[in-house]
C-alpha positions as CSV (number, residue, x, y, z in Angstrom):
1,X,-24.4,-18.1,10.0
2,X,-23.4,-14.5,11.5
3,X,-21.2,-12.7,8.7
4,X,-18.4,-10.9,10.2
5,X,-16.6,-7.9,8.9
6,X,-13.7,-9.9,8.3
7,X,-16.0,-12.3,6.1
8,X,-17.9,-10.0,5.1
9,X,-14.3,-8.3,3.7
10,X,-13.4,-11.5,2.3
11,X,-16.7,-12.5,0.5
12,X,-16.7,-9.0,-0.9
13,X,-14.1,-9.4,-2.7
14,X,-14.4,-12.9,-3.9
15,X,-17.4,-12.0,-5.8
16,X,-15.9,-8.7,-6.9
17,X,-13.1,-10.5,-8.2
18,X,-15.0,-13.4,-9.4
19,X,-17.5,-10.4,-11.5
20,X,-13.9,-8.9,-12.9
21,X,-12.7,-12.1,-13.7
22,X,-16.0,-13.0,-15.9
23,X,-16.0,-9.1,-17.6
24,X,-12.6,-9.9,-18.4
25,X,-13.0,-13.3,-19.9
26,X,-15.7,-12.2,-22.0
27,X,-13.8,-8.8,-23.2
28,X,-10.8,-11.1,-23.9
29,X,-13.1,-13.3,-26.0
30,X,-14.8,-10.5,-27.8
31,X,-11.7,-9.9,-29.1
32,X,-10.5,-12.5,-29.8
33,X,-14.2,-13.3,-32.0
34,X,-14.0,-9.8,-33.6
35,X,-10.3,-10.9,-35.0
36,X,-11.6,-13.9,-36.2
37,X,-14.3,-12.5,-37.7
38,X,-12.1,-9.8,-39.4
39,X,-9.9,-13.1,-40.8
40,X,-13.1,-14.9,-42.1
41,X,-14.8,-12.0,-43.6
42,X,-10.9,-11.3,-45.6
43,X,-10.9,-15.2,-46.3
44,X,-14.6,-14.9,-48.1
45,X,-13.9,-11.9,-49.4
46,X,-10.8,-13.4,-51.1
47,X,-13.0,-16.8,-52.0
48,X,-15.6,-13.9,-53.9
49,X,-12.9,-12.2,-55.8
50,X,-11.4,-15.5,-57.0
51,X,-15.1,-16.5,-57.8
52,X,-15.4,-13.3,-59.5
53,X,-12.2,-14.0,-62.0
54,X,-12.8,-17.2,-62.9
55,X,-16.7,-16.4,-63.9
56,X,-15.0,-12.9,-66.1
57,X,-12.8,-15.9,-67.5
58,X,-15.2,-17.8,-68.7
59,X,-17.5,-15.2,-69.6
60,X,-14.2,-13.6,-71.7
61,X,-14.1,-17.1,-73.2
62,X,-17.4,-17.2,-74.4
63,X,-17.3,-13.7,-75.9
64,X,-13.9,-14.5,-77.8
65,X,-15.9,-17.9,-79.1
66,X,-18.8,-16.2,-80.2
67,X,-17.0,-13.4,-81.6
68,X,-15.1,-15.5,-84.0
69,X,-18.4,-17.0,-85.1
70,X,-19.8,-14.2,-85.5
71,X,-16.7,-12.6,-87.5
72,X,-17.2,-15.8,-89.7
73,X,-20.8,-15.5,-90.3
74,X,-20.6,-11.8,-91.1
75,X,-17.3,-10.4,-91.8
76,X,-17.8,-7.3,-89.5
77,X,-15.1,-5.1,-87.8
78,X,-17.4,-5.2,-84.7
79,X,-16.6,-8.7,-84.2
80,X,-13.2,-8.6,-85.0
81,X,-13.0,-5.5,-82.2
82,X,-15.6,-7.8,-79.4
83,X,-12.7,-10.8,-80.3
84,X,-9.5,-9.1,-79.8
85,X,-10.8,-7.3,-76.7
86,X,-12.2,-10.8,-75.0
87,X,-8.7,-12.8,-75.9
88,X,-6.6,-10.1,-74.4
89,X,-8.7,-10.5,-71.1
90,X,-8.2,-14.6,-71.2
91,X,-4.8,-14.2,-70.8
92,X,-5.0,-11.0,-67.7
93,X,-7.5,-13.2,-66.1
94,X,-5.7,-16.0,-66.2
95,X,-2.9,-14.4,-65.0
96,X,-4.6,-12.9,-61.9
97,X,-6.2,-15.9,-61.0
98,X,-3.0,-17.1,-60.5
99,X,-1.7,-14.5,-58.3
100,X,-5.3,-14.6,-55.8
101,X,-4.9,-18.2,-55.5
102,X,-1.0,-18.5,-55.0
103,X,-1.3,-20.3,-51.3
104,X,-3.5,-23.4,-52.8
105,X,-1.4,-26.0,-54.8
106,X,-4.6,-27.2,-56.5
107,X,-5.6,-24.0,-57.7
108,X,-2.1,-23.3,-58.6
109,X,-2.0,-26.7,-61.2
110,X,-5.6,-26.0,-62.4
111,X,-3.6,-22.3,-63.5
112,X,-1.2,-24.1,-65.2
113,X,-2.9,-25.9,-67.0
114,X,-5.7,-23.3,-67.9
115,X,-2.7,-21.2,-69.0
116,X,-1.8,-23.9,-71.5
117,X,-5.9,-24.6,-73.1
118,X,-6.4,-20.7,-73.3
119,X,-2.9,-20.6,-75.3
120,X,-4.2,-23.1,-77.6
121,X,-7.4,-21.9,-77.8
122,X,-6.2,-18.4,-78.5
123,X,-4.3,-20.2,-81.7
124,X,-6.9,-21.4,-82.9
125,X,-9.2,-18.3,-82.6
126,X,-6.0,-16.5,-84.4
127,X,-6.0,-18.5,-87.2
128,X,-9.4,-18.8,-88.2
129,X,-9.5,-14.4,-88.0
130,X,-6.7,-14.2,-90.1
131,X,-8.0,-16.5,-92.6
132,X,-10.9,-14.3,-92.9
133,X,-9.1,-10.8,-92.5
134,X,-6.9,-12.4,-95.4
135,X,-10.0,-12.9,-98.0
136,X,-10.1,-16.4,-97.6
137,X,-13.3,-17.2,-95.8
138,X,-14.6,-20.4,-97.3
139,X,-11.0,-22.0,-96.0
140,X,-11.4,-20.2,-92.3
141,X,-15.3,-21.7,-92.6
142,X,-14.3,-25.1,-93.6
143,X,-11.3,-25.5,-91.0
144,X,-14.1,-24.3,-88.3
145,X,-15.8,-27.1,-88.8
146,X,-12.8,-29.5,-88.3
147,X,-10.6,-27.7,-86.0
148,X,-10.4,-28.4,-82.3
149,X,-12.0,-25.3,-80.4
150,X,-15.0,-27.1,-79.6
151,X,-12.9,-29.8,-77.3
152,X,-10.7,-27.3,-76.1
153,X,-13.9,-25.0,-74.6
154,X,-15.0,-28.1,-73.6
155,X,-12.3,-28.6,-71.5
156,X,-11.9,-24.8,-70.0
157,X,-15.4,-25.2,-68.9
158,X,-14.9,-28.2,-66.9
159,X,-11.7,-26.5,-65.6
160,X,-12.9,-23.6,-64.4
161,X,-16.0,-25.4,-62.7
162,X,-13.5,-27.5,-61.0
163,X,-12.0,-24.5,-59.9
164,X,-15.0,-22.5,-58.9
165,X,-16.2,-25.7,-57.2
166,X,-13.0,-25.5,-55.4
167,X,-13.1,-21.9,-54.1
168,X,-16.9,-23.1,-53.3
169,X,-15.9,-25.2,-51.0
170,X,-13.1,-23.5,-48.8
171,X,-16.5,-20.6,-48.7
172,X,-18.0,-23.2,-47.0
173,X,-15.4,-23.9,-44.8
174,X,-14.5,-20.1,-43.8
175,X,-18.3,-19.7,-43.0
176,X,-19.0,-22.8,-41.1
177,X,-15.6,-21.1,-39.1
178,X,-17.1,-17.7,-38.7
179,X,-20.3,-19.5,-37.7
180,X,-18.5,-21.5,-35.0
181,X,-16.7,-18.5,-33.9
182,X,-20.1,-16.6,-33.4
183,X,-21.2,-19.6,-31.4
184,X,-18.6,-20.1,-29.1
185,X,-18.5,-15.8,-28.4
186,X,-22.6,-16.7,-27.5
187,X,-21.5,-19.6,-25.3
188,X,-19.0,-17.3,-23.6
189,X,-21.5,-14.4,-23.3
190,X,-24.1,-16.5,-21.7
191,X,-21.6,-18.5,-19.7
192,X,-20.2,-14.7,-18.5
193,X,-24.2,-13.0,-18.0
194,X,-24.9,-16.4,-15.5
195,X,-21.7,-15.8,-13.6
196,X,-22.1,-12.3,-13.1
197,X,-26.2,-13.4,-12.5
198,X,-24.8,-15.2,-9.5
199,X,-22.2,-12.3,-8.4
200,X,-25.1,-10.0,-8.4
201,X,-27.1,-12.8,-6.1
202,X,-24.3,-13.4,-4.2
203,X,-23.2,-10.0,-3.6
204,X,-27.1,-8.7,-2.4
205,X,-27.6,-12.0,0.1
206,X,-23.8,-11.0,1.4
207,X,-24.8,-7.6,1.9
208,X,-28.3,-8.4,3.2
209,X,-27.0,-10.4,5.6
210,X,-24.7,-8.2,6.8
211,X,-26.7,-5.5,6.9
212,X,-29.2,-7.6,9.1
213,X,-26.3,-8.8,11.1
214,X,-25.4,-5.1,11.7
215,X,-28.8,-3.4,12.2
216,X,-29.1,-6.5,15.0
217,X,-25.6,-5.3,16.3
218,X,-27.1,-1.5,16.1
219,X,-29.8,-2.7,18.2
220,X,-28.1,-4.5,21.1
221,X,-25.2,-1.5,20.9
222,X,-28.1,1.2,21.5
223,X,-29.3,-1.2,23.9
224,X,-25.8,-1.0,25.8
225,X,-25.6,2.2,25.2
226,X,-28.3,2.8,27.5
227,X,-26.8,2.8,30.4
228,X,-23.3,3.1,29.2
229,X,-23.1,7.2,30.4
230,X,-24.4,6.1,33.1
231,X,-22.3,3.6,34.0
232,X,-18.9,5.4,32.7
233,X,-19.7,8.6,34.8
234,X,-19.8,6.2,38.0
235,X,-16.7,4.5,37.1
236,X,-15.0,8.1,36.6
237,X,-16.5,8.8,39.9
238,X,-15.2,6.1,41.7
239,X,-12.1,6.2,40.1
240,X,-11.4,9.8,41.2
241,X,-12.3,9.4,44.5
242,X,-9.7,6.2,44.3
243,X,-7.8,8.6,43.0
244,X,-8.1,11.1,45.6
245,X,-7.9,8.7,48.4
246,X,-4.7,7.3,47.1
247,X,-2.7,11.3,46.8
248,X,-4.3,11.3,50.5
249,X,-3.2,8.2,51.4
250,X,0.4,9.2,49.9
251,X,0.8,13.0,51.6
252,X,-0.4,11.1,54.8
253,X,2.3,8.5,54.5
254,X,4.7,10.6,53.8
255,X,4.4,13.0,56.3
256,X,4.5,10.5,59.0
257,X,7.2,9.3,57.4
258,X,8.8,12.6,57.8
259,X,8.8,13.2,61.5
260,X,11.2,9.9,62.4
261,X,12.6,10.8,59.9
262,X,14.0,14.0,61.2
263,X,14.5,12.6,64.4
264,X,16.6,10.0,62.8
265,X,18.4,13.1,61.2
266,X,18.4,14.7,63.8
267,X,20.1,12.0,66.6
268,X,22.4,11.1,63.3
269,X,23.8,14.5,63.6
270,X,24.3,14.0,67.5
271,X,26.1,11.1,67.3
272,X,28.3,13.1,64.4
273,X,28.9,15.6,66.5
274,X,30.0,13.2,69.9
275,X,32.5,11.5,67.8
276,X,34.6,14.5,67.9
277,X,35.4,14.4,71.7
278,X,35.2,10.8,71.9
279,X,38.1,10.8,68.8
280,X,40.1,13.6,70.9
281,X,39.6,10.8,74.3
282,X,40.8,8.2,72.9
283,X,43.9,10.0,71.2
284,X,44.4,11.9,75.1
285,X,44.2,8.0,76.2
286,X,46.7,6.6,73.7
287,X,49.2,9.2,74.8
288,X,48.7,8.7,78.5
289,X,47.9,5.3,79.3
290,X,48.3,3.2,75.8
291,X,47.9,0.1,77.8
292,X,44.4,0.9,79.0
293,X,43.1,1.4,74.9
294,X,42.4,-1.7,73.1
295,X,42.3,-2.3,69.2
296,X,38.5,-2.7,69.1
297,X,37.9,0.3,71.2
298,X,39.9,2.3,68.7
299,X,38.5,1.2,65.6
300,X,35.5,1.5,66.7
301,X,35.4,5.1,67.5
302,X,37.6,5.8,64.4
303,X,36.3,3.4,62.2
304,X,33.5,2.0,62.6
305,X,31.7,4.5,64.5
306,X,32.3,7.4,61.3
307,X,31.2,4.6,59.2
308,X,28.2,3.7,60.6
309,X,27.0,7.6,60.8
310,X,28.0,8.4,57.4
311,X,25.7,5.5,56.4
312,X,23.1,6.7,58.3
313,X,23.1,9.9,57.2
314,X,23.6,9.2,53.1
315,X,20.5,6.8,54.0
316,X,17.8,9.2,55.1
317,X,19.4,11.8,53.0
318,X,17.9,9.6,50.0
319,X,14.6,8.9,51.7
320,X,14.5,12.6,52.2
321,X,14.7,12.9,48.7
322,X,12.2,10.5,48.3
323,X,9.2,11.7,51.1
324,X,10.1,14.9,48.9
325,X,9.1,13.6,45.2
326,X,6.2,11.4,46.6
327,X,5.1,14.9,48.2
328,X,5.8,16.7,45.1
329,X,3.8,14.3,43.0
330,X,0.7,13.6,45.7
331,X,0.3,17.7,45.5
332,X,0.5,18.1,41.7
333,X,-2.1,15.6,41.5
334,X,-4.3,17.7,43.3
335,X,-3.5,20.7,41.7
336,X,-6.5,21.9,39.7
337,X,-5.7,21.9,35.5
338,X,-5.9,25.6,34.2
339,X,-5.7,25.3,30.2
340,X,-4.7,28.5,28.5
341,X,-3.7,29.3,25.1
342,X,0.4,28.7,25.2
343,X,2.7,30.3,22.7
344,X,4.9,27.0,22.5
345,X,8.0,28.3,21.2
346,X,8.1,31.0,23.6
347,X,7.9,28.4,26.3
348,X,10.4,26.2,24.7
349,X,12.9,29.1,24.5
350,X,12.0,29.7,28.1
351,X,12.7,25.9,28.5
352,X,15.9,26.4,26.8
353,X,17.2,29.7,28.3
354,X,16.8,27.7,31.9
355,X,19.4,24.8,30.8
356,X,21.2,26.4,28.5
357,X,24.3,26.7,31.0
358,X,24.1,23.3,32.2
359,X,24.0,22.0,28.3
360,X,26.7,24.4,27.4
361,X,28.9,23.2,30.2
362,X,28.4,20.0,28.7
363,X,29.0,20.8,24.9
364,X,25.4,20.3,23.7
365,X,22.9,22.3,21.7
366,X,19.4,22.4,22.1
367,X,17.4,23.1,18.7
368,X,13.9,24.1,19.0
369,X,13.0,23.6,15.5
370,X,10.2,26.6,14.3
371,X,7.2,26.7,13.6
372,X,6.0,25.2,17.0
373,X,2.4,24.3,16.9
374,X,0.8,25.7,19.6
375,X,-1.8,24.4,21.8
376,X,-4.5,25.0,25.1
377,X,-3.3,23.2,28.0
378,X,-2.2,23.8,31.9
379,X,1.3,26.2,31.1
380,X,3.0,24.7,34.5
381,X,2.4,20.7,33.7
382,X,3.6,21.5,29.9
383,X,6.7,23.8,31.4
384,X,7.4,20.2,34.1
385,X,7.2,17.7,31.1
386,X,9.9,19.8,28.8
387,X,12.2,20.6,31.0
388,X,12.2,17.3,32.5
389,X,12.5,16.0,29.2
390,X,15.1,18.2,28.0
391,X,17.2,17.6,31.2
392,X,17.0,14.3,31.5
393,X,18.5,14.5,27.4
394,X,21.5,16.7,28.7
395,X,22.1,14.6,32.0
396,X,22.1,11.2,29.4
397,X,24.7,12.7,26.2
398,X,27.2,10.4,25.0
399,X,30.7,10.8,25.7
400,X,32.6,10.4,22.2
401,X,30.2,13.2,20.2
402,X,28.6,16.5,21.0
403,X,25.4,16.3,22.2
404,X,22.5,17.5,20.1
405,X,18.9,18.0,21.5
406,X,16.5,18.9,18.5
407,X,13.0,19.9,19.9
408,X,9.7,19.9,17.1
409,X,5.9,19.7,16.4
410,X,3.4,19.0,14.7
411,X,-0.3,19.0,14.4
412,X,-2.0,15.3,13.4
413,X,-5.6,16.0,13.1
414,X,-7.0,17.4,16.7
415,X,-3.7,16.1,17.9
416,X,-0.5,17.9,18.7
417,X,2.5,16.0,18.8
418,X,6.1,16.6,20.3
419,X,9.1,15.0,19.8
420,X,12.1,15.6,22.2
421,X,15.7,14.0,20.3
422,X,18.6,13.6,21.7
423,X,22.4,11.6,20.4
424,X,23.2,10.8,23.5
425,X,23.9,7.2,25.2
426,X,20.3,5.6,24.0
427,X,18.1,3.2,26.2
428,X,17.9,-0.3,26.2
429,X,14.5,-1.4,24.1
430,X,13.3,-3.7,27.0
431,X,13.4,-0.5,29.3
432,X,11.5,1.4,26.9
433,X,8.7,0.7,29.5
434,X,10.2,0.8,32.7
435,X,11.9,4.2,32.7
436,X,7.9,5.8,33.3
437,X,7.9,3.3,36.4
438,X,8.2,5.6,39.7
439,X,12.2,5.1,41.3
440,X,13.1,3.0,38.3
441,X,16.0,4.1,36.3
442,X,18.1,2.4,33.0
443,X,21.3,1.6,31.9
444,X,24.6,3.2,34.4
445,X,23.7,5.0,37.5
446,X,26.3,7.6,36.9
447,X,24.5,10.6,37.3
448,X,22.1,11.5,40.3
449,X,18.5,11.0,40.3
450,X,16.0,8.7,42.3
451,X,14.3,7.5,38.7
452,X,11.5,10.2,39.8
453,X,11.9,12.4,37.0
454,X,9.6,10.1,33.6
455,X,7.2,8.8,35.9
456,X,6.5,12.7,37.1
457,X,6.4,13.5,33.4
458,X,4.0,10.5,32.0
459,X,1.7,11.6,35.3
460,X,1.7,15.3,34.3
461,X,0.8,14.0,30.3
462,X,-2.0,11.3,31.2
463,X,-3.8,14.2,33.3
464,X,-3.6,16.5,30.3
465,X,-4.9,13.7,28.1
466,X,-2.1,12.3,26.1
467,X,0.2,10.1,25.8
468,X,4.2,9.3,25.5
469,X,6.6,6.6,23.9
470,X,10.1,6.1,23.4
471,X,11.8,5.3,20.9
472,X,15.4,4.0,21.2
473,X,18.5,1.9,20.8
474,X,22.1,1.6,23.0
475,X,24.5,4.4,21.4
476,X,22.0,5.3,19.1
477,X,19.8,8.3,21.3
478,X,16.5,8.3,22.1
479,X,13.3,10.1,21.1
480,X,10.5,10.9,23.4
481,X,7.3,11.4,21.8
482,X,3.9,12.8,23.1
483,X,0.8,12.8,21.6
484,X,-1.3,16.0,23.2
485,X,-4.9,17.2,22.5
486,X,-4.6,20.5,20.8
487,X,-7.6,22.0,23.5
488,X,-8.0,20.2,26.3
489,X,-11.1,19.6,28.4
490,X,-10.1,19.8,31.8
491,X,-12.7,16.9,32.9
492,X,-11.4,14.5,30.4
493,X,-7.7,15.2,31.3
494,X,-8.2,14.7,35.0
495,X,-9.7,11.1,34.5
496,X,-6.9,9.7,32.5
């Protein structure tokens, strides 16, 4: 399968998209992993402080117990001190066991009723030490033996296992969690690594392919290549001498055209001229003899005869005009292209010091909006194409404003481009074409011309290499814009 550009585009950024997509997915899940890790590790690390209290709460248990056995065995103020400091942290414990394990019910009753064995136990420890702090030692011995501590230690153990068994197993839980989240960021990581694998596979056989599809099109392009100078300086040959043969062909035409032409003008002129006496006959007949002069023979000599001449002589008046332009344009196609450095807003003054009695008789203003960029090209062609331009923008002004023709450049690469504006009437769009078309003219014919004038101008820009386009609506004006090589090469400017 031949990869295109326009696959090649499109598979491009498929896998590009597909890569992004799987870096994303995996980012996305990082984070999400890390913030479950972060919520784990605070779970566990809540699960070991709990741990950690209820382990000081039975380890203060066992210090109060053995203290007051010890305090009984040998009345000692050491004792006493290891048994009051171990029952006040019971009850702190206790206490902040409670708060750690708030969010867990079970915990919560196990509290309760640890709060309620280490108040007994307490008061039991209590009145065994005061016995003996109270000099009766034999009675705090004997009621040792017989009092209930024993059960109620008994019973403090097996709640705080229950409890620590308790905390043991949501430890279990939050790890197995964090283990499972670690898993599932591996499954993601792996599942990302083999999709971006198969982008980078995907993405170097796309690009080989092209590449080879490209080299191949190198190949057979050279190949063309070849004998493409070749062929285009024969084609440029032939088309100038087509070229040349056709502004023959036109001159000769034309100037054939011309001679019966003025003969034509000439006899028209004659018969002008015999009218006269024939007019003055007919009136000398009328006066002397009215029975001899009929109707037709009267109208026709002062009728139909003025008519017919007056015809004939508007008639090759306008194909005059038009041997003239075909003339004009056959020898300005011959005329050899000298480029020369042009000032352009000295020649666009000049341009606008030419009209500016015809546009002020007209209440227009032509703007030539500085800085002009300047450029090389033949000074009489460029001189033609404004003032044509600018003319045609006078001739064309609306009726209900004042006309405004705004003149400016600028420079778009190697590129010069004009813009000629106007407010006036505006051109039809589906003219937009038509109006370069030699004798073809838009919208009302109520100003003189032959529809001459564009087509001279897009002949003169085509043989200094550019181009021109309109741009235009009904009521709206119209903008002519040409596109002009800032130097131009005379060879290039004559082929196009």
């Amino acid at each position: 399968m031949e990869i295109t550009e326009r696959l090649f585009n499109r598979l491009m950024v498929g896998v590009v998209a597909l890569g992004f997509l799987a870096l994303l997915t995996a980012g996305v899940m990082a984070g999400w992993t890390v913030a479950r890790n972060r919520d784990y590790t605070a779970l566990v690390n809540h699960t070991y402080e709990v741990q950690e209290q209820i382990t000081d709460l039975r380890l203060a248990m066992e210090r109060a117990e053995t203290a007051r056995r010890g305090y009984l065995l040998d009345v000692d103020p050491r004792f006493y001190d290891t048994y009051r400091d171990a029952a006040g942290r019971l009850s702190a414990t206790v206490e902040r066991i409670g708060v750690l394990t708030a969010d867990n019910p079970r915990q919560q009753r196990r509290v309760a009723q640890a709060r309620v064995l280490i108040a007994r136990f307490i008061s039991l420890l209590d009145d065994s030490v005061g016995l003996v702090r109270a000099d009766r030692l034999e009675l705090a011995r004997e009621n040792f033996e017989n009092d209930q501590s024993v059960g109620t230690v008994r019973d403090l153990r097996q709640l705080t296992l229950q409890m620590n068994n308790e905390e043991s197993g949501l430890l279990q839980i939050r790890d197995h969690g964090q283990q499972d989240t670690g898993r599932q960021l591996i499954v993601v990581l792996l599942i990302s690594g083999v999709i971006m694998l198969a982008v980078a596979i995907i993405s170097l056989w796309v690009i080989l392919r092209y590449t080879r599809d490209l080299n191949l099109s190198r190949r057979e392009l050279g190949a063309l290549n070849g004998n493409l100078e070749a062929t285009v300086q024969e084609r440029t040959a032939d088309f100038r001498r087509a070229n040349e043969e056709i502004q023959r062909f036109a001159y000769i035409v034309s100037h054939d055209l011309r001679s019966p032409l003025v003969n034509v003008m000439g006899f028209t002129a004659e018969l002008d001229a015999a009218a006269k006496p024939l007019s003055e006959l007919v009136d000398r007949v009328e006066q002397s003899a009215p029975e001899l002069m009929t109707q037709e023979a009267r109208d026709a000599v002062r009728t139909e005869l003025p008519e017919a001449v007056g015809f004939i002589r508007s008639s090759t008046q306008k194909m005059d005009r038009l041997i003239n332009a075909i003339l004009r344009l056959s020898r300005e196609g011959r005329r050899v292209i000298s480029p020369e450095r042009l000032d352009m807003e000295t020649l666009l003054n000049g341009v606008h010091d030419t009209l500016r009695h015809q546009a002020s008789s007209k209440g227009a203003e032509i703007d030539i909006k500085a800085p002009i960029p300047d450029l090389v090209s033949d000074r009489v062609a460029i001189e033609q194409v404004f003032s044509n331009l600018v003319e045609n923008s006078v001739k064309y002004l609306a009726k209900d404003r004042p006309g405004l023709i705004t003149v400016r450049g600028s420079v778009t690469g190697d590129r010069v481009v004009y813009e000629v504006q106007d407010n006036g009437r505006g051109i039809d769009p589906k003219d937009h074409d038509r109006i370069f078309d030699l004798f073809r003219r838009s919208g009302a014919q109520d100003q003189p011309g032959e529809g001459i004038g564009l087509a001279h101008v897009r002949a003169l820009i085509h043989r200094l290499g550019g181009l021109i386009t309109c741009e235009s609506m009904l009521g709206q004006g119209a903008t002519f814009r040409i596109s002009l090589p800032k130097t131009l090469n005379p060879e290039r400017g004559a082929s196009l």
